[in-house]
C-alpha positions in Angstrom: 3.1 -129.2 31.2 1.4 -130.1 34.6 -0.5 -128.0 36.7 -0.2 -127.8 40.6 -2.8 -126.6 43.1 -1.7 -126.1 47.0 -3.4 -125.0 49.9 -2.1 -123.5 53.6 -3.9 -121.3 55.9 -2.5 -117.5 56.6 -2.3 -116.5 60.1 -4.7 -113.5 60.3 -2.2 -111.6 62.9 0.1 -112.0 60.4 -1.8 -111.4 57.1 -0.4 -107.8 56.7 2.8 -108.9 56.9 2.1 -111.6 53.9 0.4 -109.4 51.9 3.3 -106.6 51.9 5.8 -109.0 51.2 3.6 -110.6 48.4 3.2 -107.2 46.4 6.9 -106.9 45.9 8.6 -110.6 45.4 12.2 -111.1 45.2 13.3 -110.8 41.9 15.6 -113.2 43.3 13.2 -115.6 44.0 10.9 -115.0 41.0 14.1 -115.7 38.6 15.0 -119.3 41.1 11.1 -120.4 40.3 11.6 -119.6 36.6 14.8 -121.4 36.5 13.0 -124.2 38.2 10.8 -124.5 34.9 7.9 -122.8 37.5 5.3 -120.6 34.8 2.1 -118.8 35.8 2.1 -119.6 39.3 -0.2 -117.4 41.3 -1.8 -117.0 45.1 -5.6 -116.5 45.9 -6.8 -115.7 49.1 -9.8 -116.7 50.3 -10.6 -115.5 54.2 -7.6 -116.8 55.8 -7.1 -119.7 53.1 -4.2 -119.5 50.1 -4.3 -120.9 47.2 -1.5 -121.4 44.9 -1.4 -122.6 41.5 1.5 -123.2 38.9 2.5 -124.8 35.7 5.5 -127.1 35.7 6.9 -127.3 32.4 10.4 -129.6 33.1 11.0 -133.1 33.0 11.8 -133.9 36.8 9.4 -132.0 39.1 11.0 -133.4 42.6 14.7 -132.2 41.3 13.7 -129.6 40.3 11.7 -128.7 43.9 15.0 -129.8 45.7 16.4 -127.0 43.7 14.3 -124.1 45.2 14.8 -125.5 48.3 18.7 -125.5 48.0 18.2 -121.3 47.0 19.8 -119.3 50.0 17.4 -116.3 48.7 14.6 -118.4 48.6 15.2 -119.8 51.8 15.4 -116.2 53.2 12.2 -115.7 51.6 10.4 -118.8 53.4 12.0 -117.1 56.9 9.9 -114.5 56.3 6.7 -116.1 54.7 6.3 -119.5 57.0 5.7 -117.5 60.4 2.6 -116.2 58.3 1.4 -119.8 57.5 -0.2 -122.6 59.1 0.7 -126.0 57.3 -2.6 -127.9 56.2 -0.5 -130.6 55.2 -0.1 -134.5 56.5 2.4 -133.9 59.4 4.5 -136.9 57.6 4.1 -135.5 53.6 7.3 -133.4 54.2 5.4 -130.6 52.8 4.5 -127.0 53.6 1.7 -126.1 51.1 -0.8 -128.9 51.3 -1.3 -130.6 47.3 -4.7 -130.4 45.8 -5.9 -132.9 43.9 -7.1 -131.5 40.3 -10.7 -132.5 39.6 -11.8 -130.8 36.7 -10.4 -128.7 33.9 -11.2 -126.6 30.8 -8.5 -126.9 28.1 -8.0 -124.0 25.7 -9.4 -127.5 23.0 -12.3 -128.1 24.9 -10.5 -131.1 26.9 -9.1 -132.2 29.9 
């Protein structure tokens, strides 16, 4: 299993909009993440900062991103959601949600 954290910044005129959307997903799009081997992912928001965090538990993380991509629903989805975001990402990553680097973590062991 690996663990992802992201970052992007919500649009305060448009945090309303986010926020309804968010309290009723897709199933749609909840059943392409799971098929994507996508577990426990979750949003925080923090002022006009979210933070999203997931377990990966498959063997090719990059196919299986290209995969959600390729999702008409899910791409439906993103019409909807990216006019409430502002990329924090490097213009030249190719991402949307900026990647945060993990620096410290509690294991259920008492390990990293």
């Amino acid at each position: 299993m690996q663990r992802y954290g992201t970052v992007i910044r919500l649009r305060p005129e448009r945090r309303a909009a986010y926020l309804r959307l968010h309290a009723q997903v897709w199933p749609s799009v909840e059943q392409t993440l799971r098929a994507a081997n996508i577990r426990n992912y979750t949003i925080f928001l923090h002022g006009d900062l979210l933070f999203g965090y997931y377990e990966y538990f498959g063997a090719d993380h990059a196919a299986d991103q290209a995969r959600i991509a390729a999702d008409p629903q899910t791409r439906r989805w993103w019409q909807l959601t990216d006019p409430c975001q502002e990329s924090l990402a490097d213009p030249d990553s190719g991402q949307w949600w900026a990647p945060m680097r993990e620096v410290w973590h509690l294991s259920e062991g008492g390990t990293t």
